[in-house]
PyMOL Python script that loads the backbone (N, CA, C, O; Angstrom):
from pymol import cmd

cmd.read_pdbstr("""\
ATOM      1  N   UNK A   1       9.127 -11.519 -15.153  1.00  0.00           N
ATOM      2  CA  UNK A   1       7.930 -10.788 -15.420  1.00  0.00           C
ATOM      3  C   UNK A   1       7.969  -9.489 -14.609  1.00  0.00           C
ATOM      4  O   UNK A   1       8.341  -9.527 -13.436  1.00  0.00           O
ATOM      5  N   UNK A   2       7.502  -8.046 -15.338  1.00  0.00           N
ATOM      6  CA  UNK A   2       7.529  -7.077 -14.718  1.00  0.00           C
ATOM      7  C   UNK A   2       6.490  -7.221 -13.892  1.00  0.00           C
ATOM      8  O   UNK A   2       5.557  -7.995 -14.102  1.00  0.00           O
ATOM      9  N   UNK A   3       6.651  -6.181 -12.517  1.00  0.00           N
ATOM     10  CA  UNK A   3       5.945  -6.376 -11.421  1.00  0.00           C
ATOM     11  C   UNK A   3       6.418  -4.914 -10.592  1.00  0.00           C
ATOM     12  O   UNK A   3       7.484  -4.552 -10.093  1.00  0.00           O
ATOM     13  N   UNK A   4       4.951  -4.232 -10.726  1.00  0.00           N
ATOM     14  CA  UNK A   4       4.838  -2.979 -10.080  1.00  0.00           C
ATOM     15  C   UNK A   4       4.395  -2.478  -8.920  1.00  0.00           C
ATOM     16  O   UNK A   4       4.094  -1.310  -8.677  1.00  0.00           O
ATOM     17  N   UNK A   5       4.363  -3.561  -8.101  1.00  0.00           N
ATOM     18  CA  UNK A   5       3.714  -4.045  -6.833  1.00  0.00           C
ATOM     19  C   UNK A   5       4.434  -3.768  -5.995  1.00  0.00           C
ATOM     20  O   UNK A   5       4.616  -4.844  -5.424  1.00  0.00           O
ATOM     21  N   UNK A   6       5.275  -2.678  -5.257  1.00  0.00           N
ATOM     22  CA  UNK A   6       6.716  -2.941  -4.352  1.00  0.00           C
ATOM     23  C   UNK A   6       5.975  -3.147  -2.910  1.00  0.00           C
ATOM     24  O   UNK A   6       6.582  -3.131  -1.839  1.00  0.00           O
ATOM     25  N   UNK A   7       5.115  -3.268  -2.996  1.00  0.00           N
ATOM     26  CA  UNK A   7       4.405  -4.340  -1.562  1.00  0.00           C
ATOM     27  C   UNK A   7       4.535  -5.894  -1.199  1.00  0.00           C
ATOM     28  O   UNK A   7       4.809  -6.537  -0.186  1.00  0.00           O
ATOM     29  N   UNK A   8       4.196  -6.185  -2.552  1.00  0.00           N
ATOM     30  CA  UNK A   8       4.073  -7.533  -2.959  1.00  0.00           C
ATOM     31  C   UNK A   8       5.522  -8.211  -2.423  1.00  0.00           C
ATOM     32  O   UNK A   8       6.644  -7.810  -2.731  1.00  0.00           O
ATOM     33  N   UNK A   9       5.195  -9.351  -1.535  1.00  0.00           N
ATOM     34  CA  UNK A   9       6.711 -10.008  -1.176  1.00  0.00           C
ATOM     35  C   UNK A   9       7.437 -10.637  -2.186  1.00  0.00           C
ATOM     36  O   UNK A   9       8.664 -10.695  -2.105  1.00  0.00           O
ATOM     37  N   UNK A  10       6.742 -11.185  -3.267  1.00  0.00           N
ATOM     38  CA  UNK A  10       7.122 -11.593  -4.679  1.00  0.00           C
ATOM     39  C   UNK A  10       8.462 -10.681  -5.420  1.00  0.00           C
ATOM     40  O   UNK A  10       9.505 -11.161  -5.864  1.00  0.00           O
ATOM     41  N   UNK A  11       8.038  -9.185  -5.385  1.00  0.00           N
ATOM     42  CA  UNK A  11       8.868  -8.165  -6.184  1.00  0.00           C
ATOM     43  C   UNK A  11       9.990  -7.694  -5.614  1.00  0.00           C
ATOM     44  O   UNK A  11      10.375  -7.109  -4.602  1.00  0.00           O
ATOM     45  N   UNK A  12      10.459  -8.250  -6.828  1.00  0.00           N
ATOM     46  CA  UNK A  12      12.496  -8.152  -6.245  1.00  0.00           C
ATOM     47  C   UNK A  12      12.841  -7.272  -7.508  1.00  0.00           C
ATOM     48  O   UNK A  12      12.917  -7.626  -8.684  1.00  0.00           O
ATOM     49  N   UNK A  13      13.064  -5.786  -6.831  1.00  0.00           N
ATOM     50  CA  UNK A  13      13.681  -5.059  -8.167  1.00  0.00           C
ATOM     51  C   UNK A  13      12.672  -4.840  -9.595  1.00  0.00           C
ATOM     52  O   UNK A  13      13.116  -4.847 -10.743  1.00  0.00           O
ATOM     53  N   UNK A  14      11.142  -4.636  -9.201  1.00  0.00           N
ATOM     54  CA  UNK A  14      10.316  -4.470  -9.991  1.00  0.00           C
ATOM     55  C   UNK A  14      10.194  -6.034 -10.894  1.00  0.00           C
ATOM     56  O   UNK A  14       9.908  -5.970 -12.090  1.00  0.00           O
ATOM     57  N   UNK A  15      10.394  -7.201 -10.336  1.00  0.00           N
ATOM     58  CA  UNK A  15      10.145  -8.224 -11.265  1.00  0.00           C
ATOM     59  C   UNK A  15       9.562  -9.541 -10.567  1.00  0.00           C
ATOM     60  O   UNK A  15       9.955  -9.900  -9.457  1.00  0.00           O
ATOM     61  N   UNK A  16       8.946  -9.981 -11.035  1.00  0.00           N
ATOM     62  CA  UNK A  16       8.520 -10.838 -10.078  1.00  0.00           C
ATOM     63  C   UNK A  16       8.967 -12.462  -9.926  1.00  0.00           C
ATOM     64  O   UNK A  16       9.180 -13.224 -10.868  1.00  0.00           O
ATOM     65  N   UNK A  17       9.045 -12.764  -8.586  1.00  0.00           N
ATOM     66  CA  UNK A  17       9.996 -13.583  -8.212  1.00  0.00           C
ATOM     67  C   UNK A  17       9.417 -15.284  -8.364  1.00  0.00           C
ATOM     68  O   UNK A  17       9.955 -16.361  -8.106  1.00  0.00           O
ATOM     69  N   UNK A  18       8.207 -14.947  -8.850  1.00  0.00           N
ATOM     70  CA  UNK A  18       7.223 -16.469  -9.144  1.00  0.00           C
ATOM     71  C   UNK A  18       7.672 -16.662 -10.425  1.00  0.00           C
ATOM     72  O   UNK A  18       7.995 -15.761 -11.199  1.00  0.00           O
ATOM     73  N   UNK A  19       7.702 -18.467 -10.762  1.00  0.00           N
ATOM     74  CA  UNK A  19       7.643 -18.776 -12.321  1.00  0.00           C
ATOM     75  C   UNK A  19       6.611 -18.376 -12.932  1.00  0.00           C
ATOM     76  O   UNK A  19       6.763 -17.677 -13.934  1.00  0.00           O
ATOM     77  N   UNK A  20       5.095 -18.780 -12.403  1.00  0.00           N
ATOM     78  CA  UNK A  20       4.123 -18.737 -12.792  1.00  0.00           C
ATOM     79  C   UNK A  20       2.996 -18.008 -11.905  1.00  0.00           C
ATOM     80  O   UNK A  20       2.711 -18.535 -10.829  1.00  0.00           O
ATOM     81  N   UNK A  21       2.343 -16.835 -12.288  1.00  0.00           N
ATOM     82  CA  UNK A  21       0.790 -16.366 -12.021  1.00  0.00           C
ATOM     83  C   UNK A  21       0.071 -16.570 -12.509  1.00  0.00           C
ATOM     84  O   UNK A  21      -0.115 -16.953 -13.664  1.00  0.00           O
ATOM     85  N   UNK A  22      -0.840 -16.224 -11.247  1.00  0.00           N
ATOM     86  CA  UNK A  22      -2.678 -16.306 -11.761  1.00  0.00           C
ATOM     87  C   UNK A  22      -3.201 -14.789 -11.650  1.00  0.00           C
ATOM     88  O   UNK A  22      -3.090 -13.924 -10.781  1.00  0.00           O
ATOM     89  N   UNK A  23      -3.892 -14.852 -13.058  1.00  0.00           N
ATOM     90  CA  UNK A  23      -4.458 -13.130 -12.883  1.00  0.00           C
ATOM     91  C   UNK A  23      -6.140 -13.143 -13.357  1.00  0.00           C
ATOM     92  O   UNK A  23      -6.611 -13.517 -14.431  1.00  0.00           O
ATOM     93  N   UNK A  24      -6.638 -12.757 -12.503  1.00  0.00           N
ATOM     94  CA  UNK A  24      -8.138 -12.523 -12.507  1.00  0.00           C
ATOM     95  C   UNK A  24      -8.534 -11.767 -13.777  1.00  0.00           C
ATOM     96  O   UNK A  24      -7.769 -11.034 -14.405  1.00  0.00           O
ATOM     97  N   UNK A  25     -10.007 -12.063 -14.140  1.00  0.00           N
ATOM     98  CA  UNK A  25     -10.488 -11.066 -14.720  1.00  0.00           C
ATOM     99  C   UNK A  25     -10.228 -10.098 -15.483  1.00  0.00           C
ATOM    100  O   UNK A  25     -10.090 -10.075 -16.706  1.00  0.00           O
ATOM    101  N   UNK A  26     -10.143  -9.035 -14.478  1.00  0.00           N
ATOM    102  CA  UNK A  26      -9.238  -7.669 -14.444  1.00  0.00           C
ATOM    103  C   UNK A  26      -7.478  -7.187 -14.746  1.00  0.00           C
ATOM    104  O   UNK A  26      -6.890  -6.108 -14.798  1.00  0.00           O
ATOM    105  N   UNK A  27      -7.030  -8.797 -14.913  1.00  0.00           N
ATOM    106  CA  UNK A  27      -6.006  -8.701 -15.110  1.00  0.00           C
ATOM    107  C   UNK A  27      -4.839  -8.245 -14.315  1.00  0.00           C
ATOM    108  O   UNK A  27      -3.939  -7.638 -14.897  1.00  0.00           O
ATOM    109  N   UNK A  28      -4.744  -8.556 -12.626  1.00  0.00           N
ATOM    110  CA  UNK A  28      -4.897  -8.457 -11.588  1.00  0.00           C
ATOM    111  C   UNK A  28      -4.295  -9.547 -11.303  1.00  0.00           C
ATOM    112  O   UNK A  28      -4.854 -10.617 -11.547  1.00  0.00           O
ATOM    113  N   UNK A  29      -3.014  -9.505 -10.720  1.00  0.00           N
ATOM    114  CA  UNK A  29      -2.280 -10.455  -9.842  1.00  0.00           C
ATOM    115  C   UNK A  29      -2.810 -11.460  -8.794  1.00  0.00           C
ATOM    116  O   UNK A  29      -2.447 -11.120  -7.668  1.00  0.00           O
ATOM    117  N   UNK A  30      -3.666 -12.759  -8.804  1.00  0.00           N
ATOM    118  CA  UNK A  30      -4.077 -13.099  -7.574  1.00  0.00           C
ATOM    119  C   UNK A  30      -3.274 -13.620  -6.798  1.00  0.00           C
ATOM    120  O   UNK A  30      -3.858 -13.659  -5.716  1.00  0.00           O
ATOM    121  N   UNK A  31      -1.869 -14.225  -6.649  1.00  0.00           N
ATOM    122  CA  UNK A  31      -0.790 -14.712  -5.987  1.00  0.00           C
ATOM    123  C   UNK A  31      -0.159 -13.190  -5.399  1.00  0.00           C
ATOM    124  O   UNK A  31       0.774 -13.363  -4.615  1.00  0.00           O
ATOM    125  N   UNK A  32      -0.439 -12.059  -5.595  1.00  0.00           N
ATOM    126  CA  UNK A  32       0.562 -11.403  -4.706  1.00  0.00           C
ATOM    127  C   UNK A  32       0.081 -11.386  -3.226  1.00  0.00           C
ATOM    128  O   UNK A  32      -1.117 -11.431  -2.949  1.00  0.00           O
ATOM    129  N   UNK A  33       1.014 -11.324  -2.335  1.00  0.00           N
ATOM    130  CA  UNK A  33       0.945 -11.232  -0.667  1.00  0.00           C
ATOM    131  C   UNK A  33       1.632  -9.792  -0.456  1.00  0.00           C
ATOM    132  O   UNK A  33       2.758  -9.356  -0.694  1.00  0.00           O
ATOM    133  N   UNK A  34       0.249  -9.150   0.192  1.00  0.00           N
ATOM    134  CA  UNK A  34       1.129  -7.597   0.733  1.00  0.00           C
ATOM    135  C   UNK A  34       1.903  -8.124   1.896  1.00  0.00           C
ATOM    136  O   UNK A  34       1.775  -9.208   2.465  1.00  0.00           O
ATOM    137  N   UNK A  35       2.757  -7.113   2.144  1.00  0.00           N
ATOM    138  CA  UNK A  35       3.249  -6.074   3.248  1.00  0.00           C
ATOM    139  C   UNK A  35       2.895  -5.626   3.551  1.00  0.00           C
ATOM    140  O   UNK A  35       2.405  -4.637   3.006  1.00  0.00           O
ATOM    141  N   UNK A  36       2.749  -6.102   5.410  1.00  0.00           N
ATOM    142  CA  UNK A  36       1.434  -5.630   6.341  1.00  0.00           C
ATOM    143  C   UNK A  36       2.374  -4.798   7.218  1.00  0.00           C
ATOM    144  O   UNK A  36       3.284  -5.373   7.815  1.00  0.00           O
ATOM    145  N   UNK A  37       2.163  -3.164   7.354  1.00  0.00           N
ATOM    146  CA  UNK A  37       2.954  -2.551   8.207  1.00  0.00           C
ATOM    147  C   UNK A  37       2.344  -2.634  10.093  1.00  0.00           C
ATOM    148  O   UNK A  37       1.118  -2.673  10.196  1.00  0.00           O
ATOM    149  N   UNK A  38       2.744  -2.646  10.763  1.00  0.00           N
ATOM    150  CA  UNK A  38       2.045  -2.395  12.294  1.00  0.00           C
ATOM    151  C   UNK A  38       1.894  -0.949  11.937  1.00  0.00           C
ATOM    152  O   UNK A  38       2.581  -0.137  11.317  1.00  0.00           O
ATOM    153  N   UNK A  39       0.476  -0.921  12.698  1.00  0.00           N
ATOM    154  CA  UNK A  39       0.074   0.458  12.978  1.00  0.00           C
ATOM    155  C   UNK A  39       1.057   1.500  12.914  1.00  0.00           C
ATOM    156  O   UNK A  39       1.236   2.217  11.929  1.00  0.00           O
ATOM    157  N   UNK A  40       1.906   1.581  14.363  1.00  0.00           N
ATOM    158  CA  UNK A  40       3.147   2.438  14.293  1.00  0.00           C
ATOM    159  C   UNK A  40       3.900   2.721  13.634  1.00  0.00           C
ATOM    160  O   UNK A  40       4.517   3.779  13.754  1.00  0.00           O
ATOM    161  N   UNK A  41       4.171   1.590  12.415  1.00  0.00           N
ATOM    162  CA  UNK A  41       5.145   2.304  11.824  1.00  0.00           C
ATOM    163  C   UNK A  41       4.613   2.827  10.705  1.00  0.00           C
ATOM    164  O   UNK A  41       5.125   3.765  10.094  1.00  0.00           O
ATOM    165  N   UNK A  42       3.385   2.152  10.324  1.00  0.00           N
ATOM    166  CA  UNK A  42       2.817   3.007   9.086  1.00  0.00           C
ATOM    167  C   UNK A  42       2.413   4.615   9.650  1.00  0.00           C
ATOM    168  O   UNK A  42       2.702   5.550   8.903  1.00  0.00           O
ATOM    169  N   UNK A  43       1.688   4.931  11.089  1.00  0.00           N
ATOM    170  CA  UNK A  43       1.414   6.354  10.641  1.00  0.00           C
ATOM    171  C   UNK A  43       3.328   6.854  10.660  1.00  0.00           C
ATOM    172  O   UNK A  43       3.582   7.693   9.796  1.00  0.00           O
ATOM    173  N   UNK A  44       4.526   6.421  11.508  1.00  0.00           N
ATOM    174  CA  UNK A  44       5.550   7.337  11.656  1.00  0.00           C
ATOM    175  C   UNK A  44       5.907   7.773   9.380  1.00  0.00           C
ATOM    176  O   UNK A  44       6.043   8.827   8.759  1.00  0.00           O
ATOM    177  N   UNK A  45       5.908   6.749   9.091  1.00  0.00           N
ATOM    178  CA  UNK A  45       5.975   6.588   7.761  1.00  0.00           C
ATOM    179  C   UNK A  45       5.356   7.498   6.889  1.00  0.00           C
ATOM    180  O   UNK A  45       6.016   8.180   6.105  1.00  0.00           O
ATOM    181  N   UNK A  46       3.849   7.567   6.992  1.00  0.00           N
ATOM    182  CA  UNK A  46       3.073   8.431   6.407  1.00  0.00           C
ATOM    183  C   UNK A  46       3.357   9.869   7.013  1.00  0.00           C
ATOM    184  O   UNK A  46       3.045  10.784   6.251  1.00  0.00           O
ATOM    185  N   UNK A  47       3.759  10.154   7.938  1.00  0.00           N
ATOM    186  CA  UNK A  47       3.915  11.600   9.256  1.00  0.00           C
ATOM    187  C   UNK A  47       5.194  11.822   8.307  1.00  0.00           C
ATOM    188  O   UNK A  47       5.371  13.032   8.172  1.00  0.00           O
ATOM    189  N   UNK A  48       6.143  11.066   7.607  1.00  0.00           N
ATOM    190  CA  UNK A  48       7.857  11.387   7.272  1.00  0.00           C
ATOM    191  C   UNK A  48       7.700  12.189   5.959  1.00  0.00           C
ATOM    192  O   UNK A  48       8.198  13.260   5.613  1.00  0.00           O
ATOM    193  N   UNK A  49       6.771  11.258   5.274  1.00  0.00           N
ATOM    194  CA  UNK A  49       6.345  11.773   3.848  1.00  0.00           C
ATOM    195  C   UNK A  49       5.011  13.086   3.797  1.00  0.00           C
ATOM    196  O   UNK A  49       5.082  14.043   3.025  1.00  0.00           O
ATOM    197  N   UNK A  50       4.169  12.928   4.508  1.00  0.00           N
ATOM    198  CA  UNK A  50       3.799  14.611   4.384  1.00  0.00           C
ATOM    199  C   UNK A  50       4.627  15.165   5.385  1.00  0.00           C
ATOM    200  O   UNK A  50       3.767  15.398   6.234  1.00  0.00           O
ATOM    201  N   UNK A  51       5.102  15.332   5.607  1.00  0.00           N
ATOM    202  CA  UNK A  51       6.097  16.091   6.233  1.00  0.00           C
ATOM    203  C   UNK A  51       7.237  16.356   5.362  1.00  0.00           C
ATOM    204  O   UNK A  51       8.026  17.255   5.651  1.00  0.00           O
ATOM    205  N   UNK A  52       7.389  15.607   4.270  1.00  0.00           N
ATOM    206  CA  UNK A  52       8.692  15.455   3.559  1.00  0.00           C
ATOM    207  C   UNK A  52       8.130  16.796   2.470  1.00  0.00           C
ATOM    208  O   UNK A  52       8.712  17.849   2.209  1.00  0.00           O
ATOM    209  N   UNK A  53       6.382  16.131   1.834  1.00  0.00           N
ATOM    210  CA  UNK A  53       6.008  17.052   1.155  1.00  0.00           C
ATOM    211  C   UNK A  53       5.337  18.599   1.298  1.00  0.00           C
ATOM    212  O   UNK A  53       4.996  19.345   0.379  1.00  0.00           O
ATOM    213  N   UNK A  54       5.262  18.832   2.761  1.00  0.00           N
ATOM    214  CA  UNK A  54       4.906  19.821   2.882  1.00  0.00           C
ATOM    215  C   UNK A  54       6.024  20.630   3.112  1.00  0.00           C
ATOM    216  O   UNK A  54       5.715  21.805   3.313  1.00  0.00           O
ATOM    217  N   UNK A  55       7.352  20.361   3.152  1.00  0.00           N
ATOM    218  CA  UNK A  55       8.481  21.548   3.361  1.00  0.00           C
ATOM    219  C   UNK A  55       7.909  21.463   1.598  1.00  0.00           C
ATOM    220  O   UNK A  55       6.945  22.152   1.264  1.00  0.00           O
ATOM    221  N   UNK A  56       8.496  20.714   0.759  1.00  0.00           N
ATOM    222  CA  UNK A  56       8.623  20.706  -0.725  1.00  0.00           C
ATOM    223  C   UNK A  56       7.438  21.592  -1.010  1.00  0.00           C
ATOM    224  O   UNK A  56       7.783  21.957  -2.134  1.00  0.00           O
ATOM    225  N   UNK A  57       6.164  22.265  -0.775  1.00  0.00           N
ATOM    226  CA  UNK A  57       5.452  23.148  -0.847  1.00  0.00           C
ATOM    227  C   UNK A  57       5.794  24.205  -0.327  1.00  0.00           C
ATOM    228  O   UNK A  57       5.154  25.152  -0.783  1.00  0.00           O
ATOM    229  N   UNK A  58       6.725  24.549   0.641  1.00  0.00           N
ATOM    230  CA  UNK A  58       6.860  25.767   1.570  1.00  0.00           C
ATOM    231  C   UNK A  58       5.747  26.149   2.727  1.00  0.00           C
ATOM    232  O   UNK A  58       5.297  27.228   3.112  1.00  0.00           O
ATOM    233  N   UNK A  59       5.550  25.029   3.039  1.00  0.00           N
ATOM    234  CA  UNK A  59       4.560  24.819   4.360  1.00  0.00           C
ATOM    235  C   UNK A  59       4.691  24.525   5.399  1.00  0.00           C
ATOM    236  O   UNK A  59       5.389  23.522   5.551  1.00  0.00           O
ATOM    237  N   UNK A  60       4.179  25.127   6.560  1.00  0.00           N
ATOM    238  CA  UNK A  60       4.790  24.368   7.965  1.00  0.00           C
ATOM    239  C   UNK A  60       3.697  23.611   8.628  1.00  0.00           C
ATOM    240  O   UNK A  60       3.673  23.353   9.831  1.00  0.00           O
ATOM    241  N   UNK A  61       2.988  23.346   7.944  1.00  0.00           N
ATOM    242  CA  UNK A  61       0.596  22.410   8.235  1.00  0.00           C
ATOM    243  C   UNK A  61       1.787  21.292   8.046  1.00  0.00           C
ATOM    244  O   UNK A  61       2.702  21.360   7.226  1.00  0.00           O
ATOM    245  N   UNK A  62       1.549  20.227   9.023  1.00  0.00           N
ATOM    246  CA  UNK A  62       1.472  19.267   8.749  1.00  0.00           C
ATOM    247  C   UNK A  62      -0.160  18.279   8.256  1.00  0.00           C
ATOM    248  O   UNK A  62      -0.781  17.748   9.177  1.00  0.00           O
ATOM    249  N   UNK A  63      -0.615  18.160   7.009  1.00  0.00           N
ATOM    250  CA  UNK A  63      -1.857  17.638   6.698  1.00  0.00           C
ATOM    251  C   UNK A  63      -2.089  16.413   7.070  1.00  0.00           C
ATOM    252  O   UNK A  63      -1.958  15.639   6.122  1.00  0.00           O
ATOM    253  N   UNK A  64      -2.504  15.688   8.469  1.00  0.00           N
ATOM    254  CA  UNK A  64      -3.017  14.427   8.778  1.00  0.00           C
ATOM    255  C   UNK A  64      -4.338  14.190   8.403  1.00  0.00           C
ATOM    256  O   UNK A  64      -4.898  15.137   8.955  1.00  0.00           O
ATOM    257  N   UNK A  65      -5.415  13.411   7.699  1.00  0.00           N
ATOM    258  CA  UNK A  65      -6.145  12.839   7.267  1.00  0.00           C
ATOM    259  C   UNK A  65      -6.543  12.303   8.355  1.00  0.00           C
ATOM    260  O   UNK A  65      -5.845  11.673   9.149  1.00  0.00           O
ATOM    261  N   UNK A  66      -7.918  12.583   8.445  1.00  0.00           N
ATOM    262  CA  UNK A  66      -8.864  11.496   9.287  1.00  0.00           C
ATOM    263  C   UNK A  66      -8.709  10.318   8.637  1.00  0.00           C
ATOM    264  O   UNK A  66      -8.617  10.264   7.411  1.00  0.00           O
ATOM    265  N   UNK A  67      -8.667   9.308   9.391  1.00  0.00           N
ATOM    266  CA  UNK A  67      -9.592   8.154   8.975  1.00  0.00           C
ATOM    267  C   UNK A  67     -10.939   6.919   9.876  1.00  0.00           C
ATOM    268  O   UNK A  67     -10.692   5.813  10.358  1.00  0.00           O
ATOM    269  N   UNK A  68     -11.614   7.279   9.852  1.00  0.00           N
ATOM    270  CA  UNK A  68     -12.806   6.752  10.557  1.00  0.00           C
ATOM    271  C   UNK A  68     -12.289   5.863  11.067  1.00  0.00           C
ATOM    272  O   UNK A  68     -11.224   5.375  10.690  1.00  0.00           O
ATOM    273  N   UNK A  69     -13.196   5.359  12.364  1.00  0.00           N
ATOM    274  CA  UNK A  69     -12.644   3.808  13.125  1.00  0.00           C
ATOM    275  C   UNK A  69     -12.628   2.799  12.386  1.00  0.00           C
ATOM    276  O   UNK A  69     -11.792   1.924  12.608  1.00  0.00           O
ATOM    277  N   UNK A  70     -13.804   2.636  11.031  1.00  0.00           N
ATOM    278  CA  UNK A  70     -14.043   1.448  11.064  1.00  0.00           C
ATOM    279  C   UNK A  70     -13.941   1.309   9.473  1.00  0.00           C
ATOM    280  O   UNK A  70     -14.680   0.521   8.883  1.00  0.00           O
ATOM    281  N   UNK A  71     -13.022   2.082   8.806  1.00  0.00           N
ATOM    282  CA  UNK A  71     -12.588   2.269   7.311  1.00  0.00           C
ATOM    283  C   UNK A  71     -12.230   1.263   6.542  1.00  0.00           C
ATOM    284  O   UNK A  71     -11.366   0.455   6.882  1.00  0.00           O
ATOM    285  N   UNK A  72     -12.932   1.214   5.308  1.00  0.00           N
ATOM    286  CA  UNK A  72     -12.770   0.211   4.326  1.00  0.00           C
ATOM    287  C   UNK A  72     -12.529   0.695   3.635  1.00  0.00           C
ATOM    288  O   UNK A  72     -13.231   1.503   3.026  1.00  0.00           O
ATOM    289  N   UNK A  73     -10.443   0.149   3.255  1.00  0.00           N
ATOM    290  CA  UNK A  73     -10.041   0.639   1.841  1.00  0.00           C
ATOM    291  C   UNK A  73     -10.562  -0.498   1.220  1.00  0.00           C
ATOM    292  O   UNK A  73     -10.918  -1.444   1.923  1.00  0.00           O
ATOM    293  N   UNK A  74     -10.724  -0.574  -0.829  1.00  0.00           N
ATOM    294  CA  UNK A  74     -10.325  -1.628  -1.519  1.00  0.00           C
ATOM    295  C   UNK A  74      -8.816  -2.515  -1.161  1.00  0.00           C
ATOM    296  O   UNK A  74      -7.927  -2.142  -0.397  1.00  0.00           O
ATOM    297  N   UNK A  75      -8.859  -3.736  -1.941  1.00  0.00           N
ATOM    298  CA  UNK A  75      -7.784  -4.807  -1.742  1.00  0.00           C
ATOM    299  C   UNK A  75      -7.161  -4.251  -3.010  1.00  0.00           C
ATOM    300  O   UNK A  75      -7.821  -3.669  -3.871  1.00  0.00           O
ATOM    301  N   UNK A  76      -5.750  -4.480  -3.083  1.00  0.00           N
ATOM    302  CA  UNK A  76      -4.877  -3.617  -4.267  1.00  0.00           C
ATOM    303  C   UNK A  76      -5.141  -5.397  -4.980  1.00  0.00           C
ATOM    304  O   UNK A  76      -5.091  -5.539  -6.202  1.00  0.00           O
ATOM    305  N   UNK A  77      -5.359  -6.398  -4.225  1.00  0.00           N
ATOM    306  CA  UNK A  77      -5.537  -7.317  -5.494  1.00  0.00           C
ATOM    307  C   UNK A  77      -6.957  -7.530  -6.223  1.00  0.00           C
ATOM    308  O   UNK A  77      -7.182  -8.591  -6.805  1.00  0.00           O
ATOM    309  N   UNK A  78      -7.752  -6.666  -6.184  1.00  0.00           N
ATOM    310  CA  UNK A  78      -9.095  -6.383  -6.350  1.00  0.00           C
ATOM    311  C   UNK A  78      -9.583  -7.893  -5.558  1.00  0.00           C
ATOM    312  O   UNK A  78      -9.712  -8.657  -6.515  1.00  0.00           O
ATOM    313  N   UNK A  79      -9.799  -8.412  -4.721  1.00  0.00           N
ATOM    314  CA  UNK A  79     -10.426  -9.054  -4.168  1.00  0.00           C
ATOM    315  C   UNK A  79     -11.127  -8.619  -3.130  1.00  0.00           C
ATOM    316  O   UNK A  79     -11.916  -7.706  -3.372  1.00  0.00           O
ATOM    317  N   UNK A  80     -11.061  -9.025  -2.013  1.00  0.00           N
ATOM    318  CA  UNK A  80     -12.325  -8.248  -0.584  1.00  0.00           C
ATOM    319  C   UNK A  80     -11.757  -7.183  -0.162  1.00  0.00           C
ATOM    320  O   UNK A  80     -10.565  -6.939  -0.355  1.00  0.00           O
ATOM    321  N   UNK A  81     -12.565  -6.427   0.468  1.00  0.00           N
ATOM    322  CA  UNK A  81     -11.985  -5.051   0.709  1.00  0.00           C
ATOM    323  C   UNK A  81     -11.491  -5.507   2.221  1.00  0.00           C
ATOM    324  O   UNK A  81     -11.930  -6.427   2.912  1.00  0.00           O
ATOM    325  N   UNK A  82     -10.382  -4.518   2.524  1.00  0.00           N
ATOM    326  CA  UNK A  82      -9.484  -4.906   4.003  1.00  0.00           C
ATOM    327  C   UNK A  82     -10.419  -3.689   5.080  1.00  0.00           C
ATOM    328  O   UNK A  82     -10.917  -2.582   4.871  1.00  0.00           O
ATOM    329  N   UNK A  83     -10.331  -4.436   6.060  1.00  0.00           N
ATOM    330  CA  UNK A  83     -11.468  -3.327   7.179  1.00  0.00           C
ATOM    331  C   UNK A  83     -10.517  -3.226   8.288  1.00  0.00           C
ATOM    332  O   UNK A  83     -10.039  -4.099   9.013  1.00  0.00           O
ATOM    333  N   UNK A  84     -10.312  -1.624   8.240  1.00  0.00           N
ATOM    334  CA  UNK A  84      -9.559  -1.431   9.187  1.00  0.00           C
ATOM    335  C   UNK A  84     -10.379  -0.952  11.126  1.00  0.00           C
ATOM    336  O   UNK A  84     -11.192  -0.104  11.494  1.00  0.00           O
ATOM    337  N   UNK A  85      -9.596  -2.025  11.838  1.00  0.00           N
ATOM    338  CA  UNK A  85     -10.589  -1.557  12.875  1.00  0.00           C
ATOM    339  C   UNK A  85     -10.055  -0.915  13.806  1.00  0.00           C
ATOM    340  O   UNK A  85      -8.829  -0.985  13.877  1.00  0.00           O
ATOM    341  N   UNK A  86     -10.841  -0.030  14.884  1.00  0.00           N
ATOM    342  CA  UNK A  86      -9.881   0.419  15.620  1.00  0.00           C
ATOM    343  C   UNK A  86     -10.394  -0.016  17.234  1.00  0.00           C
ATOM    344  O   UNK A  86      -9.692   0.271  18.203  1.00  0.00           O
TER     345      UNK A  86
END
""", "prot")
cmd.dss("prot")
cmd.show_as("cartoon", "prot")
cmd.util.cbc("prot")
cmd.orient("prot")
């Protein structure tokens, strides 16, 4: 089964590595498990890629994004939203 999730520990090569899912509603993977980065390496990660894209503009701004202490993205499996604390 295709699987567009490259978070998901399931997805090997865009396909997914379960016999069988469950999909909500929405049609929405409920068996996938993210990939939880540590702090550190997600901002060095995010710092590589605007950085990657701001030469690709002809820019020397590196654009860092606030993000509040106490930020709530959505869950990519539409279930509870993840609260990031600081």
């Amino acid at each position: 089964m295709k699987c567009d999730n490259d978070h998901c520990i399931y997805n090997s090569h865009y396909k997914c590595t379960l016999s069988h899912i469950n999909l909500n509603h929405m049609g929405v993977c409920e068996d996938c498990v993210m990939v939880r980065f540590e702090d550190e390496e997600l901002i060095k990660e995010k710092d590589r890629i605007l950085t990657s894209y701001n030469k690709n503009a002809s820019t020397k701004e590196v654009l860092r994004p606030k993000i509040p202490p106490h930020a709530v993205i959505p869950s990519l499996t539409g279930d509870l939203p993840i609260l990031i604390a600081s």
